[in-house]
C-alpha positions in Angstrom: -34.9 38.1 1.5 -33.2 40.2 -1.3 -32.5 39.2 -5.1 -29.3 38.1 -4.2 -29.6 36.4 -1.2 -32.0 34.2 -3.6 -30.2 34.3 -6.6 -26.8 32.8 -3.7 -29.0 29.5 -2.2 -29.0 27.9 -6.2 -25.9 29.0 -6.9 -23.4 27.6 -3.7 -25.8 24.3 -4.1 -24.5 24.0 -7.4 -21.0 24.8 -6.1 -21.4 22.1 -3.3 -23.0 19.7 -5.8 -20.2 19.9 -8.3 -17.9 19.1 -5.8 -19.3 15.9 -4.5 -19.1 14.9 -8.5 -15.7 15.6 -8.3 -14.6 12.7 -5.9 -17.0 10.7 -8.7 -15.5 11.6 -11.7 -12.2 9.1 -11.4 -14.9 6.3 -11.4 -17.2 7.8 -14.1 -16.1 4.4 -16.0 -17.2 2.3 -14.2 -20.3 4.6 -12.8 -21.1 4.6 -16.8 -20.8 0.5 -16.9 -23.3 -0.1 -14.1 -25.7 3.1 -15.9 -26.0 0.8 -18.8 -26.4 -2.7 -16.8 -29.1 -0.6 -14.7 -31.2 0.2 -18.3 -30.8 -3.3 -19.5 -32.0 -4.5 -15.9 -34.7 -1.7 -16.1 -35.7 -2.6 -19.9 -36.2 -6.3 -19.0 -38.3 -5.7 -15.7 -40.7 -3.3 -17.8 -41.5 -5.8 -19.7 -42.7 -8.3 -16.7 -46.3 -6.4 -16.9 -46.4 -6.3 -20.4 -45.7 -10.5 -20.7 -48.2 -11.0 -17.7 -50.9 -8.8 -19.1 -50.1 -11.3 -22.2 -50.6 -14.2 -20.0 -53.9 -13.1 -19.2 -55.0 -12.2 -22.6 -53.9 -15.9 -23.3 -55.9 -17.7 -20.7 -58.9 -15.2 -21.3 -58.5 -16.8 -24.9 -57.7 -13.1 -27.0 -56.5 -13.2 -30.0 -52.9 -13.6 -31.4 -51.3 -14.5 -28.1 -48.7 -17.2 -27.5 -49.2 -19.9 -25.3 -49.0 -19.5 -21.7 -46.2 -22.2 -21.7 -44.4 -19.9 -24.0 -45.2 -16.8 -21.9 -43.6 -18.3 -18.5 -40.5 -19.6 -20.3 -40.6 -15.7 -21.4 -40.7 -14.7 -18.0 -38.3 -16.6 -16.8 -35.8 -15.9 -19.1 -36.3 -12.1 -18.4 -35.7 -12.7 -14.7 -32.4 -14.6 -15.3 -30.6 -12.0 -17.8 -31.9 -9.3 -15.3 -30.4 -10.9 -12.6 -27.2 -11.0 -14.0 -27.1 -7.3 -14.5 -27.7 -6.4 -11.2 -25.0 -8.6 -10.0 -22.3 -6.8 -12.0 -24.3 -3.4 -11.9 -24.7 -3.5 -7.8 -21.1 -4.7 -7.7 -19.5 -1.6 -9.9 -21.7 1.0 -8.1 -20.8 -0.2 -4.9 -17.1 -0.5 -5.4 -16.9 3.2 -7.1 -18.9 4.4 -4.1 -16.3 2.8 -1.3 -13.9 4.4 -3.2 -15.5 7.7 -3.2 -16.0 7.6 0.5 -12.3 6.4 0.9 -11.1 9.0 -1.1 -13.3 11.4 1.1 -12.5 10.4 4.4 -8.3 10.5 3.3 -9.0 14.3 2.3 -10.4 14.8 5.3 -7.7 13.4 7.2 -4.5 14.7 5.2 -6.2 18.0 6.0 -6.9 17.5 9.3 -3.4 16.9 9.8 -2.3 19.6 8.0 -4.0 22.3 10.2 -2.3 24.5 12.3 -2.4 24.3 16.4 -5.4 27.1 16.8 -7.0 24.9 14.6 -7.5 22.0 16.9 -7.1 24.4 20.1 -11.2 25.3 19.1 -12.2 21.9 18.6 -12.8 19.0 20.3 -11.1 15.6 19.5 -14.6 13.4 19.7 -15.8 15.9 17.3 -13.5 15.7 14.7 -13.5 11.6 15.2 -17.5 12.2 14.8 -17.2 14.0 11.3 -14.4 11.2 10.5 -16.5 8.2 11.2 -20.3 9.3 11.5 -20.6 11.9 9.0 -18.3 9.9 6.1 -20.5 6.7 6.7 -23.9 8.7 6.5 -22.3 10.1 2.8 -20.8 6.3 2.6 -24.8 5.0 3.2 -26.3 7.6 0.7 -23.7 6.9 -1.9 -23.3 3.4 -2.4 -26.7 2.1 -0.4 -28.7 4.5 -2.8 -26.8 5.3 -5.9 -28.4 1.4 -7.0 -31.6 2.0 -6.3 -31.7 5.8 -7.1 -30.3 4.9 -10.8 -32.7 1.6 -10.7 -35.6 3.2 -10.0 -35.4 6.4 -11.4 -34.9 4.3 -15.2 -38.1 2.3 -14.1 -40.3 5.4 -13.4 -39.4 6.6 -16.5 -40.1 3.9 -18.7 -43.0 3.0 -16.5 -44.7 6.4 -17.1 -44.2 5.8 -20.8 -45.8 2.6 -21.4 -48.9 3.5 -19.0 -49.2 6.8 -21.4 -48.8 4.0 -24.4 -51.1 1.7 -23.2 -54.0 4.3 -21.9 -53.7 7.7 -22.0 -57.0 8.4 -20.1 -56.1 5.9 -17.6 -52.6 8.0 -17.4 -54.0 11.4 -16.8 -55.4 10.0 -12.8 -52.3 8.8 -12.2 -50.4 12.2 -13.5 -52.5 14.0 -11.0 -50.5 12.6 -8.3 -47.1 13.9 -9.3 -47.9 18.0 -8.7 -49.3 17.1 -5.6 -46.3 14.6 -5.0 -43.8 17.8 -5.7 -45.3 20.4 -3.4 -45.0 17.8 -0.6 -41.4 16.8 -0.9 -40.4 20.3 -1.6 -42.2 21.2 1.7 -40.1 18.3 3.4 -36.8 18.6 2.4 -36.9 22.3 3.8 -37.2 20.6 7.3 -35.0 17.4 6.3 -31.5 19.2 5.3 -31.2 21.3 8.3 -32.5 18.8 11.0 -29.9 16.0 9.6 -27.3 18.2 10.3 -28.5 18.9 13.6 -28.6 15.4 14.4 -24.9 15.1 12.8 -24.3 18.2 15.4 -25.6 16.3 18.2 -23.7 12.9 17.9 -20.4 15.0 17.1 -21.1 16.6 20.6 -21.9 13.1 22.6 -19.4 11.8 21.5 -16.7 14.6 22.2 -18.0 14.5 26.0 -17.1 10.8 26.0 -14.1 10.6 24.7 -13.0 13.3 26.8 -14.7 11.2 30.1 -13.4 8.0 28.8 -9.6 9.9 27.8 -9.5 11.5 31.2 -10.7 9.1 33.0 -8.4 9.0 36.2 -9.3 12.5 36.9 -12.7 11.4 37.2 -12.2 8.5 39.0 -9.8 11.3 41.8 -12.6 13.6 42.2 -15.5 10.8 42.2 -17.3 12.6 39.0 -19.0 9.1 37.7 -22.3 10.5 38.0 -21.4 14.0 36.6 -20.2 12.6 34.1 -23.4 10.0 33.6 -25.1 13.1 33.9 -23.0 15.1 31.3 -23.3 12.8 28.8 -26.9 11.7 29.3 -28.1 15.3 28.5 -25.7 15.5 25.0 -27.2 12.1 24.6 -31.2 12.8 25.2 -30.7 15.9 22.9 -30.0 13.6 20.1 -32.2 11.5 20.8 -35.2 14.4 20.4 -33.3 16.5 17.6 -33.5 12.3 15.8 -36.8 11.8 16.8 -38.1 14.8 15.0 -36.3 13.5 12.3 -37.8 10.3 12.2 -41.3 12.0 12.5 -40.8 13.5 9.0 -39.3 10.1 7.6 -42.3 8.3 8.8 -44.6 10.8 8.0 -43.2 11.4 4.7 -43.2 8.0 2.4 -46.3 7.1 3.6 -48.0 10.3 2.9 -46.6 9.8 -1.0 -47.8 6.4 -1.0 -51.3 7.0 0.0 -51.7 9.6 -2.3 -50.8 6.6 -5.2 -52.5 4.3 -3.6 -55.7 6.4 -3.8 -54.5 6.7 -7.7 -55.1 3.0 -8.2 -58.1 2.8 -6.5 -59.0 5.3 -9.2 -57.1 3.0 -11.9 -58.9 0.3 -10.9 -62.1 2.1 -11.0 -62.0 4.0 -14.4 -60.1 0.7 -15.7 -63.1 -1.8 -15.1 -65.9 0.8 -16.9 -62.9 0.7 -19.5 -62.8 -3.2 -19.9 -67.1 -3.4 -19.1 -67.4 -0.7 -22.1 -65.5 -3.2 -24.6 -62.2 -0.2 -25.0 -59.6 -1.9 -22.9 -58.6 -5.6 -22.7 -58.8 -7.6 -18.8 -54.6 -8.0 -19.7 -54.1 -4.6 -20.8 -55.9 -3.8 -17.5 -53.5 -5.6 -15.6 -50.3 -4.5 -17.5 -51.3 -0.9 -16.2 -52.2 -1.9 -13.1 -48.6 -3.3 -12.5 -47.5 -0.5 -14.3 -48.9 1.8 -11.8 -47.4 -0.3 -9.2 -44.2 0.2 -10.7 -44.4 3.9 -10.5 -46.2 3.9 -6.7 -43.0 1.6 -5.8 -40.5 4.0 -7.8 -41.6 6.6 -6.4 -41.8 5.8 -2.6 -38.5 4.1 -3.4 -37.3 7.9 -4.5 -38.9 9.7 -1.5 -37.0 7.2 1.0 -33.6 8.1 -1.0 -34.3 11.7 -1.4 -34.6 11.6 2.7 -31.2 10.1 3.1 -29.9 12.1 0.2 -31.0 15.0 2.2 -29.2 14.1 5.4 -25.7 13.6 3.0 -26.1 16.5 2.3 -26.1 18.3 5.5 -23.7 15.8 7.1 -21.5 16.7 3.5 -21.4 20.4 4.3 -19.9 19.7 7.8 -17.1 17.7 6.2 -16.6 20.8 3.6 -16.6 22.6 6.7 -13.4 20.8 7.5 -11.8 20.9 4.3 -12.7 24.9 3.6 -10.7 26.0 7.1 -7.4 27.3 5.9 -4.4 26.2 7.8 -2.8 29.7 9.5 0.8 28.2 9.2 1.7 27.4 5.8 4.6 27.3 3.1 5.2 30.4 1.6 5.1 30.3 -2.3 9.5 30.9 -2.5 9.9 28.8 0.6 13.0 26.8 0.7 14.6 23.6 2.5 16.9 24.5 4.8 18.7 21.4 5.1 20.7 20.4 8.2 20.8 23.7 10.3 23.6 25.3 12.3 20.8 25.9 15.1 20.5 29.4 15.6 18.1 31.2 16.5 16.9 34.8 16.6 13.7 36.1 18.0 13.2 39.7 16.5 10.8 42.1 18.1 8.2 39.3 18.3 4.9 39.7 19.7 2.3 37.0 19.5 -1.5 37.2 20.6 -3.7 33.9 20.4 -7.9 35.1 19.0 -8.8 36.9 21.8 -6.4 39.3 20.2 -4.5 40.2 23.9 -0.5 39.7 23.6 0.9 36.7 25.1 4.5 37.5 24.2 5.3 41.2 23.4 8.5 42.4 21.8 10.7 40.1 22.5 14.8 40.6 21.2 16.3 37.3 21.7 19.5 35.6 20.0 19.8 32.0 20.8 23.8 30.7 19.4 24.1 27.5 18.0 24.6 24.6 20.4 23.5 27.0 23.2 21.5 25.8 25.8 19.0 28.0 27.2 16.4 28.2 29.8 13.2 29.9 29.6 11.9 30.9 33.4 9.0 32.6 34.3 5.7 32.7 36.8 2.8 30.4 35.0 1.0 32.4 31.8 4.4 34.5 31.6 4.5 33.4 27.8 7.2 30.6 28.0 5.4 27.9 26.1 4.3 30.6 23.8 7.5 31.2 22.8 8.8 27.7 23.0 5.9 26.9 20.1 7.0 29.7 17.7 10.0 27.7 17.1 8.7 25.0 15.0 5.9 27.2 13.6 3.0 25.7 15.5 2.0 29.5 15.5 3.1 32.5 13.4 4.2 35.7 15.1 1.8 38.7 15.3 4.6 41.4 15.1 8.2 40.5 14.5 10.0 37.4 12.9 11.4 34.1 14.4 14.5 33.4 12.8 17.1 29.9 11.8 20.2 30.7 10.3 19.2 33.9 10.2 16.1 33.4 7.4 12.6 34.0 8.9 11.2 30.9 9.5 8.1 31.9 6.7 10.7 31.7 4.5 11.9 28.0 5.0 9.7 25.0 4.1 7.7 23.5 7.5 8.8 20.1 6.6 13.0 20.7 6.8 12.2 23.1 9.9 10.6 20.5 11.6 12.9 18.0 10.4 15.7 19.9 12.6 13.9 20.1 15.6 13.1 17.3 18.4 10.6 17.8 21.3 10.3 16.1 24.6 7.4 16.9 26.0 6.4 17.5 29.9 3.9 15.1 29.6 5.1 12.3 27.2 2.8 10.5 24.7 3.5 7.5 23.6 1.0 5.8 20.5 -0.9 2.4 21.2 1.6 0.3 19.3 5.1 -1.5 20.6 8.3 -0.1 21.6 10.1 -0.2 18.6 7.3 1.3 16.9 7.3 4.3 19.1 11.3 4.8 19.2 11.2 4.3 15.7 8.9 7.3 15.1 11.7 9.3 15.4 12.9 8.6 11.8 11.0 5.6 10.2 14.0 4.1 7.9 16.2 3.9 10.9 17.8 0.1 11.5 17.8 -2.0 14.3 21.1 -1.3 15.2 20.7 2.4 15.1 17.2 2.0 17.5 19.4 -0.1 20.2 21.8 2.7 20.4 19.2 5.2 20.8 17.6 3.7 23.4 20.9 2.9 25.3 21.6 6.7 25.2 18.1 7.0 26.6 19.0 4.8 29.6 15.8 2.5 27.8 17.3 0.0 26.6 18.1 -2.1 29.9 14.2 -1.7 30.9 13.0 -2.3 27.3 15.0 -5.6 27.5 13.3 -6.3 30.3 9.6 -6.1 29.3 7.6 -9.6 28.0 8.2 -9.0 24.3 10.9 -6.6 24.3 10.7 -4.2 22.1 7.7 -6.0 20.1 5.5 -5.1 24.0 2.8 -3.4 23.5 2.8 -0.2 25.5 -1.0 0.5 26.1 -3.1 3.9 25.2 -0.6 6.9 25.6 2.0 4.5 26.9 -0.3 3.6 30.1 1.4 0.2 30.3 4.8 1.7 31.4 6.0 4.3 34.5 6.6 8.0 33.9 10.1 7.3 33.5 10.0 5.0 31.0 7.9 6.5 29.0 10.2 10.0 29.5 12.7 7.4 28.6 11.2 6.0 25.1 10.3 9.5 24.2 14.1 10.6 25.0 14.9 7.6 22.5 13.0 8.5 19.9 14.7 12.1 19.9 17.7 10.9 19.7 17.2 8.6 16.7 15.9 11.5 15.1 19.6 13.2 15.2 18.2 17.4 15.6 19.9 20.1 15.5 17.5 21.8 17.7 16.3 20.2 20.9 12.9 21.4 22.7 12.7 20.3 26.6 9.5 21.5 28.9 10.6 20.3 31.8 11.1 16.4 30.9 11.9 15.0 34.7 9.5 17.5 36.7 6.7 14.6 37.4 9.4 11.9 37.7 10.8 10.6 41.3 14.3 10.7 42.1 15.7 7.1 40.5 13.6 8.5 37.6 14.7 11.3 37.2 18.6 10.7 37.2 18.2 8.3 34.5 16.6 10.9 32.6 18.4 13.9 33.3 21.5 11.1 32.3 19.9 10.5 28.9 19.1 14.4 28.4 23.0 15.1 29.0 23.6 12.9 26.4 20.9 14.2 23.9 21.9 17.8 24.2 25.6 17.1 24.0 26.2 20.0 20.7 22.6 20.6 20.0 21.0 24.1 20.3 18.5 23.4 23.2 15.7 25.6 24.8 14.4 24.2 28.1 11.0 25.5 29.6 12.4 25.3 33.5 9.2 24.5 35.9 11.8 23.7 38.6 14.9 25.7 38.7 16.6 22.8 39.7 17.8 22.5 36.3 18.4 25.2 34.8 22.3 25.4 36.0 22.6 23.1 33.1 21.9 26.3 30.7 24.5 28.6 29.4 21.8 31.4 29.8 18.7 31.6 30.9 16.3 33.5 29.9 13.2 35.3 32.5 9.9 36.3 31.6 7.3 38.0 32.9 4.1 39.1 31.6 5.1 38.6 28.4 7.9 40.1 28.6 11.7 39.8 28.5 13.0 40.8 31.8 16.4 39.3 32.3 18.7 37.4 30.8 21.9 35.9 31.7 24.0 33.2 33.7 22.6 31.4 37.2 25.3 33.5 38.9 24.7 37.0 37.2 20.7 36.3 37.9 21.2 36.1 41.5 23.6 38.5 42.1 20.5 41.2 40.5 18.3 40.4 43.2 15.6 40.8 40.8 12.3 38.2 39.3 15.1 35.5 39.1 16.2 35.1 42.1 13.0 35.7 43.6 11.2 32.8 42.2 14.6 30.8 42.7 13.8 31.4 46.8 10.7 30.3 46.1 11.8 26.8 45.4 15.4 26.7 47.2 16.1 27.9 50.9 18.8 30.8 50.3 21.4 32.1 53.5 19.7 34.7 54.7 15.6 32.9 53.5 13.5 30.0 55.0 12.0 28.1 52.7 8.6 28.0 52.1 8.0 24.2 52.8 9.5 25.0 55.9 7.6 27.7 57.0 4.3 25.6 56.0 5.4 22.5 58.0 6.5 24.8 61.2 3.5 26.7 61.3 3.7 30.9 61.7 3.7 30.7 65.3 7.5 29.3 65.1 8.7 31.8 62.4 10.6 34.3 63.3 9.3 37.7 64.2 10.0 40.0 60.9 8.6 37.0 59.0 5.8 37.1 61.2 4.5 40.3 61.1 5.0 40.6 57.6 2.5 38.5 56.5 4.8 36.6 54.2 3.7 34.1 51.8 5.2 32.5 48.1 3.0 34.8 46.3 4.2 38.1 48.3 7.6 37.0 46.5 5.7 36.9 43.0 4.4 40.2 43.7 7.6 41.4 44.4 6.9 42.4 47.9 
């Protein structure tokens, strides 16, 4: 390992270090409150051995000791005052240690939220729920479990260590011994502790991504009868935390007691040396006993130390994977002179833009495209042909590789995320509504809207007639991702919540293409409505509906390869109207459904001998 390399490790510990303090500092007061309360607590319990070994001295008869009634009243005073400084002292620790965590877990999440898509496309959702919940309670568990005790006892073994060296220094020196040999061993530990916690951190995040993804997708399981795969799946994430935890609880076990024998072997010693002591006429019986507690103070402080120093160790590790979190930069973000846009006039210009995800292969490549304002457009295109790609450009969910997305004519980089995003309205292919009510979900379109202004919006969905309808209205609770209503009515709600929004710029994939024919009229009703003088751009999986658009828009590839109206499209005879045959039986074509349901003994003969298939037409053949 080179000079730097070493000279690094101390260094970015101290980094990491002074930036766990940092959540601390805000509560430094009352951290500083509980400091003192733990010395006064410390103070009076050191002085429970030196008032017993008095109490022995008394009965023994020694000189110029109270009376042992004196002594217990003593004794019991010292227990009552300390008992009221741990009360306040555990209470102020505790509550600054919550709010550390709190404060932790909100970072976390405010970050989370502010990461780009490509953040969360390499990471799974159980994972990040894992460092949210596990990780944060294993800091929350070090922090405000251990703060107490590591503050307590760490003031004990200290004043401890002073009064055994007070009362006997040759009695001290066997139990100094100890504390080299004490060192090497916990140093030799917590090489093994820091990096196996983390593991174990590791190995939850991972079981619990696999379930949530089982448990989130369960009707596709239940289709394709994967129970047991999944059993299986999850019951080898599951058995590799359980070994990765086992080896960590081997070096717990082994680790306290280890430290303890190696005390208790120093009071055997104690108790030895101390009895030739009291035989020899240099050491009272009570002074004997004050040390003997004394060295039971220090064998108790410091296996109370080890036992936090473990958990200590495994914040740490489960620390750095929240830092992990909180060090990814966001690759979408305001630039320095951003501005707010405002209320747009909706257009849009794509400029020479190409756009390639980490594999570093173009998705979209040099793509000239002006978009008026209130124009509708449809994107069409054989699957991976870099629709949605472009589609997600528009509210910056990714950044372009080559070329600028423009509103307004400013490049998007230049306007703020917020007042972009604030113009545009999505309706997704497959809807998602949150666990809560109705209203809730409508009303997530703009929070501040009234009641009056959610009815209408869901009357220009077509939802409000069904809404009306429901047990609570709109107080019903619609279920996990809305799985209490129909497609429909959840393409519906979603429609609603557009519409209360008010964009100027309306994104469609495809909002009716799993919905059945009652469906889908109410829908494509409320979508009239909706893009009634909005700038729209509709990802068109059947083309079905794309004679709604002013233009539309073909890609291929990646690439731009026609644009224009229905008409001009299929007069070309080119992609377009190709992939339109695919899906609609044209003059002179027989339609592929067709063909399937009469079998190629009943097609006719140029068909026949041609070999002819959908995919020959996406070939171009």
């Amino acid at each position: 390992m080179s000079l730097n390399a070493t000279a690094a490790r101390p260094r970015a510990r101290f980094d990491f270090d002074r930036r766990l303090l940092r959540y601390v500092k805000p509560y430094r007061v009352q951290v500083a409150i509980a400091a003192v309360l733990f010395i006064v607590s410390s103070s009076l319990f050191l002085l429970f051995p030196l008032v017993s070994g008095q109490l022995v001295n008394s009965v023994t008869g020694a000189p110029g000791t109270l009376s042992p009634a004196h002594i217990i009243g003593i004794l019991i005073g010292l227990f009552v005052l300390r008992a009221v400084a741990d009360i306040f002292s555990q209470y102020l620790v505790t509550y600054a240690g919550e709010a550390v965590t709190l404060n932790i877990r909100m970072d976390v999440y405010r970050h989370i939220q502010s990461l780009g898509l490509s953040f969360f496309a390499t990471r799974r959702t159980g994972e990040l729920i894992s460092r949210l919940a596990s990780d944060i309670s294993v800091v929350r568990v070090a922090i405000v479990n251990n703060l107490a005790s590591l503050l307590s006892n760490v003031l004990t073994l200290v004043g401890a260590v002073v009064l055994i060296v007070a009362t006997n220094w040759r009695l001290t020196l066997v139990v100094l011994i100890v504390f080299p040999i004490a060192t090497l061993i916990a140093r030799f530990y917590s090489r093994s502790l820091r990096p196996l916690s983390t593991q174990v951190q590791d190995h939850l995040a991972e079981t619990n991504a696999i379930a949530e993804e089982a448990i989130g997708g369960v009707r596709v399981v239940k289709s394709f009868g994967r129970e047991d795969f999944e059993v299986d799946r999850y019951q080898h994430a599951a058995k590799g935390f359980f070994t990765t935890s086992l080896r960590l609880a081997r070096l717990r076990a082994t680790f306290g007691p280890l430290i303890g024998l190696m005390f208790f072997f120093a009071l055997v010693g104690i108790l030895w040396f101390g009895s030739q002591e009291v035989m020899a006429g240099r050491l009272q019986a009570g002074d004997l006993v004050s040390f003997l507690l004394y060295g039971g103070l220090v064998a108790t402080g410091v296996s109370t130390l080890v036992s936090v120093f473990t958990q200590f160790q495994e914040a740490i590790g489960a620390t750095r994977r929240i830092f992990d979190i909180l060090d990814t930069e966001s690759n979408v973000v305001d630039a320095t002179n951003a501005r707010d846009i405002g209320i747009a006039q909706g257009g849009i210009t794509f400029d020479n833009v190409s756009f390639a995800y980490e594999n570093k292969i173009d998705v979209v490549r040099d793509i000239c495209l002006q978009i008026a304002p209130g124009e509708i457009l449809a994107l069409v295109g054989p699957s991976g042909a870099g629709k949605s790609t472009l589609f997600n450009l528009i509210p910056r969910f990714y950044d372009p590789s080559a070329g600028t997305v423009k509103l307004d004519g400013a490049d998007l980089r230049g306007i703020t995320l917020k007042s972009l995003r604030d113009n545009i309205a999505i309706v997704p292919q497959d809807t998602l509504l949150f666990s809560g009510s109705v209203r809730e979900n409508i009303l997530y379109g703009r929070l501040d809207a009234s009641e009056a202004e959610m009815f209408a919006a869901a009357t220009a969905a077509n939802a409000h007639q069904f809404v009306s309808e429901l047990p609570q209205g709109y107080d019903t609770l619609v279920g996990e991702r809305g799985v209490k209503l129909s497609g429909g009515q959840r393409q519906r709600i979603a429609i609603a919540r557009a519409v209360l929004k008010d964009p100027r710029i309306l994104l469609l994939d495809e909002a009716t293409s799993s919905l059945d024919s009652e469906s889908e009229g109410l829908v494509q009703e409320a979508l009239g409505r909706l893009m009634r003088g909005r700038t729209t751009i509709i990802i068109a999986h059947r083309l079905s509906t794309v004679q709604v658009a002013d233009r539309i828009a073909v890609l291929d590839k990646g690439s731009l390869v026609e644009l224009g109206t229905h008409t001009e499209l299929i007069a070309r005879e080119g992609l377009y109207r190709r992939l339109y045959t695919l899906q609609f039986q044209m003059p002179d074509e027989v339609s592929p459904y067709e063909e399937s349901a009469a079998g190629e003994s009943e097609l006719p003969p140029r068909r026949r001998r041609r070999g002819f298939s959908p995919l020959s037409l996406l070939r171009g053949s």
